[in-house]
VOGU-3710 file (C-alpha; in Angstrom, 3 decimals, decimal comma):
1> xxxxxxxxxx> 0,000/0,000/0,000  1,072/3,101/-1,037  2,167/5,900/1,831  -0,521/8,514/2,760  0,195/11,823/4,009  -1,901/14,641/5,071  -1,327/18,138/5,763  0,063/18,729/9,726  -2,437/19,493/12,072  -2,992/24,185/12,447
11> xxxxxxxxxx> -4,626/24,395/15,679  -5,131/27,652/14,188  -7,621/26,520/12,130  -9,576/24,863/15,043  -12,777/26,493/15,563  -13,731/28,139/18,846  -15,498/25,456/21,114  -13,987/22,391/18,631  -11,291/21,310/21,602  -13,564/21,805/24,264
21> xxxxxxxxxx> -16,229/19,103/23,076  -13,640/16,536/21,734  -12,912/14,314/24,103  -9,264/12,325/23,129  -9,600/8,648/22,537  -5,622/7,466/23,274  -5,926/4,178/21,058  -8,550/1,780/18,961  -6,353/-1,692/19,872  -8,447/-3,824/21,117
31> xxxxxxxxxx> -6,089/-5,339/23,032  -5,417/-2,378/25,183  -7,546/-3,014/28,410  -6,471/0,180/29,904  -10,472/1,554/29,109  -9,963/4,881/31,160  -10,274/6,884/27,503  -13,524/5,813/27,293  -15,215/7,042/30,102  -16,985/10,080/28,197
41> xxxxxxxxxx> -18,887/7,660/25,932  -19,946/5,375/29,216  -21,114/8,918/30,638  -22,980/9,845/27,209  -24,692/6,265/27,316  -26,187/6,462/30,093  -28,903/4,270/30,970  -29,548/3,303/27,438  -30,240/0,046/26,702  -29,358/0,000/22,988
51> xxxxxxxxxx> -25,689/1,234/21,919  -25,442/1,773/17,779  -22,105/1,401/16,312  -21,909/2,668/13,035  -19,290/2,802/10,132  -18,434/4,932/7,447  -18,531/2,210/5,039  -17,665/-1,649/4,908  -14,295/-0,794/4,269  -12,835/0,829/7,016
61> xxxxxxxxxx> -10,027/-1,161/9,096  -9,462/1,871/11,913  -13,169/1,858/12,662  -13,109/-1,990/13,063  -10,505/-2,069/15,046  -12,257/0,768/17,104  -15,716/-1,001/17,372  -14,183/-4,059/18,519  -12,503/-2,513/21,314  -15,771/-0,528/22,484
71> xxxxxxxxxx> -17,374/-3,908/21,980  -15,344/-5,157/24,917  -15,457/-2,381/26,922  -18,897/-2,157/26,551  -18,984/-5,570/27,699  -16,831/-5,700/30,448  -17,438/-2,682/31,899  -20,626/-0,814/31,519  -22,898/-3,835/31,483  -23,944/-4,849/27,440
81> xxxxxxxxxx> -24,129/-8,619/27,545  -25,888/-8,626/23,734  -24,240/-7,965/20,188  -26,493/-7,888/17,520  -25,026/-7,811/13,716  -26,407/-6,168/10,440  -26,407/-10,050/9,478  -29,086/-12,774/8,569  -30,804/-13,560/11,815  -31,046/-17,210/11,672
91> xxxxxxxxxx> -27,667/-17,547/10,738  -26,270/-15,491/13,616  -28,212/-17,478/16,242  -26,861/-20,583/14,617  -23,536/-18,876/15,013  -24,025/-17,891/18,720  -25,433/-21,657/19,498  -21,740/-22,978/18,508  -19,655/-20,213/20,194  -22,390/-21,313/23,247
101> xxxxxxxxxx> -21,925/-25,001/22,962  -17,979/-24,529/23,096  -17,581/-24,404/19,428  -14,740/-23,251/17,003  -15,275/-19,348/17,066  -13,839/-19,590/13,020  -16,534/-22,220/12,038  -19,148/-19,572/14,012  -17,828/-16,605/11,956  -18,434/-18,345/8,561
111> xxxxxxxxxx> -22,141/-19,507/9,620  -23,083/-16,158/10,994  -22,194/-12,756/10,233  -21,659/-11,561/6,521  -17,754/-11,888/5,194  -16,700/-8,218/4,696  -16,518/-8,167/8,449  -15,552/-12,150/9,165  -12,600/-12,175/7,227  -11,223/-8,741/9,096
121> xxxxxxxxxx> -8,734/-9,826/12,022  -10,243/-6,968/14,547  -13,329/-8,959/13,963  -11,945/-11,854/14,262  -9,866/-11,046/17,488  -13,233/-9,939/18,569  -14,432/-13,023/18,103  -11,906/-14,746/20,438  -12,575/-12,442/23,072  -16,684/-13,506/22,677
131> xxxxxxxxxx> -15,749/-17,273/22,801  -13,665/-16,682/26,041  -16,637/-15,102/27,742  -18,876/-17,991/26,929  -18,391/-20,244/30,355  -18,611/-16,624/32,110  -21,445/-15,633/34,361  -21,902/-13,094/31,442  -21,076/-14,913/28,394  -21,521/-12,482/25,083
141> xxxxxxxxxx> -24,166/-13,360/22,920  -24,943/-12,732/19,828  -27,948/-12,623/17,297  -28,812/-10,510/13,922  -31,599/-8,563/12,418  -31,173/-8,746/9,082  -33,796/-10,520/7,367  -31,311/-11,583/4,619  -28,833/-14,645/4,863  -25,685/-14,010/5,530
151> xxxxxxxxxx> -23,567/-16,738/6,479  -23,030/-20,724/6,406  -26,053/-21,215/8,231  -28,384/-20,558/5,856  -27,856/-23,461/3,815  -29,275/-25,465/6,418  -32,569/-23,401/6,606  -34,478/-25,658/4,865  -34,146/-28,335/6,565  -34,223/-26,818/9,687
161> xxxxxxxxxx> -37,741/-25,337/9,453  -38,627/-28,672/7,861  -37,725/-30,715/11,234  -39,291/-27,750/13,426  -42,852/-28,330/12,080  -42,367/-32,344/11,554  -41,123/-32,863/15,459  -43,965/-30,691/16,285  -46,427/-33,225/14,020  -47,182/-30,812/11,561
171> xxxxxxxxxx> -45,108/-31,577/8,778  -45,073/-29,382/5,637  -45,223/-29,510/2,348  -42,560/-29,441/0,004  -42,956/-25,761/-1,004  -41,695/-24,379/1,853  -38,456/-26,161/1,193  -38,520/-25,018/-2,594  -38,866/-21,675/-0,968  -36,058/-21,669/1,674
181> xxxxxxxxxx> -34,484/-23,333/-1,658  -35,627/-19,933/-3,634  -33,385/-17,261/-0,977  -30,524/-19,245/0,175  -28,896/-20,454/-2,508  -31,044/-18,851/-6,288  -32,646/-22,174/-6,754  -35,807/-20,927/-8,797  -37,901/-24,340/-8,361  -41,331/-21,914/-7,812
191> xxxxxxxxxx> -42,428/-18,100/-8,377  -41,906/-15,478/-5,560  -45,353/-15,350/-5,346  -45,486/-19,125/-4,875  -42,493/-18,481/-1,881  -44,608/-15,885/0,046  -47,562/-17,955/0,102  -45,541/-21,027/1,671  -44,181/-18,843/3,766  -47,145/-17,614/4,880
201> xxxxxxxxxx> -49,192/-20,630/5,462  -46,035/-22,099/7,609  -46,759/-19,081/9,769  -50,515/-20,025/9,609  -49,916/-23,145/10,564  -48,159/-21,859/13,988  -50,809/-19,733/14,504  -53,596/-22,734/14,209  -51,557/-24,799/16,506  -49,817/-22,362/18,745
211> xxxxxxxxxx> -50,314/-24,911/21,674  -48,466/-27,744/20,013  -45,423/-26,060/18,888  -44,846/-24,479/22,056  -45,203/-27,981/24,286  -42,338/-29,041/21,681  -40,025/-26,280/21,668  -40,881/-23,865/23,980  -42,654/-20,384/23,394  -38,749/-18,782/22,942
221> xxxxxxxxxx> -37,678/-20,759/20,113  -41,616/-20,674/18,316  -41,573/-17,270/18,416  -38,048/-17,235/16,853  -39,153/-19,386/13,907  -42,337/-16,821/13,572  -39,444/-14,343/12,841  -37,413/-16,380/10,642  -40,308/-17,110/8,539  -41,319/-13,305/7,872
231> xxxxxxxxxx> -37,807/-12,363/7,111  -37,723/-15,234/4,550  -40,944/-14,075/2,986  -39,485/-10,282/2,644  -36,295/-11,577/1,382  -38,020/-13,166/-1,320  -38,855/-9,355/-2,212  -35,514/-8,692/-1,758  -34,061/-10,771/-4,815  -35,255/-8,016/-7,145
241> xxxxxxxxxx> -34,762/-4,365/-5,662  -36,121/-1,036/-6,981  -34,017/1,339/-8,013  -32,929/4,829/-6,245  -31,738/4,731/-2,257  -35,411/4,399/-1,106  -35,455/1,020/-2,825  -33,812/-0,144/0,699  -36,654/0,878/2,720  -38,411/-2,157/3,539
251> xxxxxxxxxx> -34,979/-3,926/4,038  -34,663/-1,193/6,924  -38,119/-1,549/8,265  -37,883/-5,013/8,548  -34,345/-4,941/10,243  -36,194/-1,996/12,382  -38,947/-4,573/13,421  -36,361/-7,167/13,904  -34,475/-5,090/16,259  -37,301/-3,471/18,240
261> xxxxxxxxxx> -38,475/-7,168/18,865  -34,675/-8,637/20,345  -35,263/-5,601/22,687  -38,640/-5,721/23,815  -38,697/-9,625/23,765  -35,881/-11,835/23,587  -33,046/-9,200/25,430  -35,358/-6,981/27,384  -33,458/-7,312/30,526  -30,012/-7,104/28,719
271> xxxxxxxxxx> -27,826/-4,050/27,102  -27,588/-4,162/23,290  -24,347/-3,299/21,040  -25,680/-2,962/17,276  -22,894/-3,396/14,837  -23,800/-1,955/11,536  -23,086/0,749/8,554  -24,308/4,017/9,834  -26,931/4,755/6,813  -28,647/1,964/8,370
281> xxxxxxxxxx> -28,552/3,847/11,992  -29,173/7,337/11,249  -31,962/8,978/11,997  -33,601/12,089/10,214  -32,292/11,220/6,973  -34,442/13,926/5,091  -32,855/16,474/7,018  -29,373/16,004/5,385  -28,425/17,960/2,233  -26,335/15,195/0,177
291> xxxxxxxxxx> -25,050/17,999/-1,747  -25,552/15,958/-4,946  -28,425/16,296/-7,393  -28,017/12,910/-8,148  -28,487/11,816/-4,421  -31,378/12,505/-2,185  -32,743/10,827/1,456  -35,710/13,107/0,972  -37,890/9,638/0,785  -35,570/7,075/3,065
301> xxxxxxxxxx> -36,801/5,862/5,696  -33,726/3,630/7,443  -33,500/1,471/10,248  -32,286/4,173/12,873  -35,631/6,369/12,105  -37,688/3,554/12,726  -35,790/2,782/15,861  -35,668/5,819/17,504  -39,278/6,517/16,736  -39,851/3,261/19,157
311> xxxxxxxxxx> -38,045/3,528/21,421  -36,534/7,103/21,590  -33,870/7,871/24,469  -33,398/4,051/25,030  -31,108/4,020/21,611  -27,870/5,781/21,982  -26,108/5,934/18,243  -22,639/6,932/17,138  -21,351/7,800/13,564  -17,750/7,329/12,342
321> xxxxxxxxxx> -15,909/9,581/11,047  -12,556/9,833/9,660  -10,171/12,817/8,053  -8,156/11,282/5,323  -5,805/7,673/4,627  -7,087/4,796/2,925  -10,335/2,241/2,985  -10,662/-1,142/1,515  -11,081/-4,302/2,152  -10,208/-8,479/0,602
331> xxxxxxxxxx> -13,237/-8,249/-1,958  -12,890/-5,026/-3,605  -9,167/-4,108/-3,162  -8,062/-0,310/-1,518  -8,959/3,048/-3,144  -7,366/6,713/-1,945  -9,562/8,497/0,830  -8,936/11,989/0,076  -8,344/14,844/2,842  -11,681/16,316/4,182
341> xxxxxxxxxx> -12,607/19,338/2,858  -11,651/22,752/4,693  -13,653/23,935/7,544  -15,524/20,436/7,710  -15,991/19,036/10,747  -13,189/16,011/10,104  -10,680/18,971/9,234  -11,379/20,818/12,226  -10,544/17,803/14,233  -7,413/16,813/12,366
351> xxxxxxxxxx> -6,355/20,559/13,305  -6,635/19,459/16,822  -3,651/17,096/15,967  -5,772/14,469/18,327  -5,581/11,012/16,411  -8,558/9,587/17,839  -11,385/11,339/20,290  -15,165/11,354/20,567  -18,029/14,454/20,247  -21,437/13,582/22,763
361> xxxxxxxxxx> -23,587/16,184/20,943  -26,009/15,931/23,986  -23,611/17,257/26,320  -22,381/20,623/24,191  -23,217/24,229/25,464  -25,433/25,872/22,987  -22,683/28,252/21,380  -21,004/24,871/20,089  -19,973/24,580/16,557  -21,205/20,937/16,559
371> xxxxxxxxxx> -24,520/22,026/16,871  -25,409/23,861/13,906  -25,183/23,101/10,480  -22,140/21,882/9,265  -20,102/19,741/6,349  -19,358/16,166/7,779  -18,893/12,472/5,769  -20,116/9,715/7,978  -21,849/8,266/5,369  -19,453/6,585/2,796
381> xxxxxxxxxx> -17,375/9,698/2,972  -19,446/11,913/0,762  -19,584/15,207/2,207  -23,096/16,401/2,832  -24,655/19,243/5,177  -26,670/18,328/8,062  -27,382/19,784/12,026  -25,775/16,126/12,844  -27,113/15,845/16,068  -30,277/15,622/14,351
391> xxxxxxxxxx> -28,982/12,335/12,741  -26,378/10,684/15,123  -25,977/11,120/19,134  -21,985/11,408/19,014  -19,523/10,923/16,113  -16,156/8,660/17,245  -13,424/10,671/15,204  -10,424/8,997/13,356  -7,632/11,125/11,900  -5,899/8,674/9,581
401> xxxxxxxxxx> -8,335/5,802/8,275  -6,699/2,182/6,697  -8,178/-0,582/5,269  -9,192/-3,416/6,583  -7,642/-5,793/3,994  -4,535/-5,229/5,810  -3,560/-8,896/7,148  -2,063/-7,720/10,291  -3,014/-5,458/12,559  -1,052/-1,932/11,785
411> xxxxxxxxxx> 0,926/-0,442/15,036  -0,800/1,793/17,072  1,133/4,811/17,353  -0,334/7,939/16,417  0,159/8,785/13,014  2,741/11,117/12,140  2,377/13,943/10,076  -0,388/11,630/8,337  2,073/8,455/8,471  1,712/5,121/9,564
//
């Protein structure tokens, strides 16, 4: 990889009131346990239950490695016993079930959560760390919300929905496996239309016999399967997308209703960690001017809206953001991430010469730059104008971004004049 370098930090081109609400993160290794520079996010949590971690894109190593050590500090120390995935549902409970049983935490990674992040070694080092908790009195567990497949897993799905209705006595027909067939691996045995109705009568067929299913498996693991089956029948919908960024609407909604449910159901009595891009954990999206005619949220409604509309102060949601360096990652190889513009908000924080720190917007005096309307990239870098408290609670600030195709871990020293 080529050698980035950025201009050196001008504090005199730090706004007024820029130092005062950045709060210096002093490293993103996960294996660093000394967690003392990350005390100002526990305080801006508070008692929520529901942490969002976002990312600028799928391609960003530094944020990675950054989410994976808030993962377990979140964990050890303020109390979140729960990580839920932008990843296929089923297949993440399938992956929990082996790290649960005592199983290899690489063949849990491939059933589970979606490759762009499995193949990354923060993830994977995360990973580790979640297996050694799982004889704990607070093991880490994990689920997703997704209503796609993701992983392994969900060539199994078939079967597995087959053998939940036949030990329960109500065996199915062979549409519903045509239909599992029809989303997990492109088999096109019947019409979509055909696939939603087998869905649908599966579900039907719970309802009608409620009683039996639960004397079998237990109200916990019926209700899961009434979740698995609606995801399946939007995913059908899924296979063929509209056009324009609205066209990923009812993927949101569904992952909204998905995670609104682990909460109020499943984990009610636990703290969440979501790990997941941030256009799928904003909120207010029609309040941001994309600065493109060719781009507009004017008509998206994502997963964060939906979520904070439900449950409000209980959801706690941080945006990534990053100056200048590289992103990438195994699939799609490593492309130049260009310096922020001037008087953004990334600029103004790499003129604080800080490599890493964090902004609570809830905890700013009114006179605060941060609070009014200003040029920031947290979503896939593209530099758009937004009040972005409106859309995020806090933004987690990288100077010097690398991609996370990089097979080992870079040194964490703070970058000097832009150099790693």
């Amino acid at each position: 990889m080529a050698v980035f370098v950025a201009d050196s930090p001008d504090p005199a081109k730090v706004p007024a009131g820029v130092k005062e609400g950045l709060s210096p993160i002093r490293t993103i290794d996960p294996n660093d346990n000394d967690f003392s520079d990350l005390e100002p996010i526990r305080k801006a949590i508070g008692d929520a239950q529901i942490v969002q971690l976002g990312e600028q894109s799928h391609r960003d190593g530094a944020t990675f490695l950054a989410k994976a050590r808030l993962v377990k500090y979140l964990h050890e120390k303020c109390g979140f016993d729960v990580l839920l995935w932008e990843s296929g549902m089923f297949d993440c409970d399938q992956m929990n079930q082996t790290l649960a049983t005592g199983g290899d935490w690489k063949t849990a990674i491939g059933q589970g959560i979606f490759p762009i992040w499995g193949v990354t070694p923060p993830v994977r080092q995360m990973f580790v760390y979640a297996a050694s908790t799982q004889k704990t009195k607070r093991p880490l567990e994990m689920s997703g919300f997704d209503p796609q497949f993701s992983g392994g897993a969900s060539k199994g799905f078939g079967a597995y929905v087959y053998e939940f209705f036949r030990n329960a006595g109500k065996p199915l027909d062979d549409k519903v496996e045509l239909a599992c067939a029809y989303i997990t691996s492109g088999a096109r045995s019947i019409t979509p239309e055909t696939a939603k109705e087998a869905f649908a009568n599966a579900n039907k067929m719970i309802a009608d016999n409620r009683s039996s299913f639960d004397s079998k498996h237990g109200v916990a693991a019926v209700d899961r399967m009434i979740q698995y089956l609606e995801n399946a029948s939007l995913y059908v919908d899924l296979q063929n997308p509209g056009t324009g960024v609205e066209s990923v609407n009812p993927r949101d909604k569904r992952m909204a209703e998905n995670l609104v449910w682990l909460a109020q159901g499943p984990y009610k009595n636990k703290k969440i960690i979501v790990w997941a891009a941030s256009f799928h954990l904003m909120r207010n999206p029609s309040r941001i001017d994309t600065q493109l005619k060719t781009l507009s949220y004017e008509k998206t409604r994502d997963m964060g809206d939906w979520v904070h509309q439900a449950l409000g102060k209980k959801v706690y949601t941080i945006g990534f953001i990053a100056h200048s360096g590289w992103t990438g990652n195994p699939f799609f190889g490593d492309d130049k991430l260009n310096p922020a513009p001037k008087s953004s908000i990334e600029d103004w924080l790499h003129n604080t010469g800080n490599a890493y720190g964090f902004i609570d917007f809830h905890t700013l005096p009114p006179a605060s730059p941060f609070l009014s309307t200003q040029v920031s990239g947290p979503l896939g870098y593209s530099f758009m104008k937004a009040k972005w408290p409106d859309i995020f609670d806090g933004f987690f600030f990288t100077d010097t971004m690398f991609s996370s195709s990089l097979l080992e871990i870079p040194k964490f020293a703070k970058p000097k004049n832009g150099r790693w």
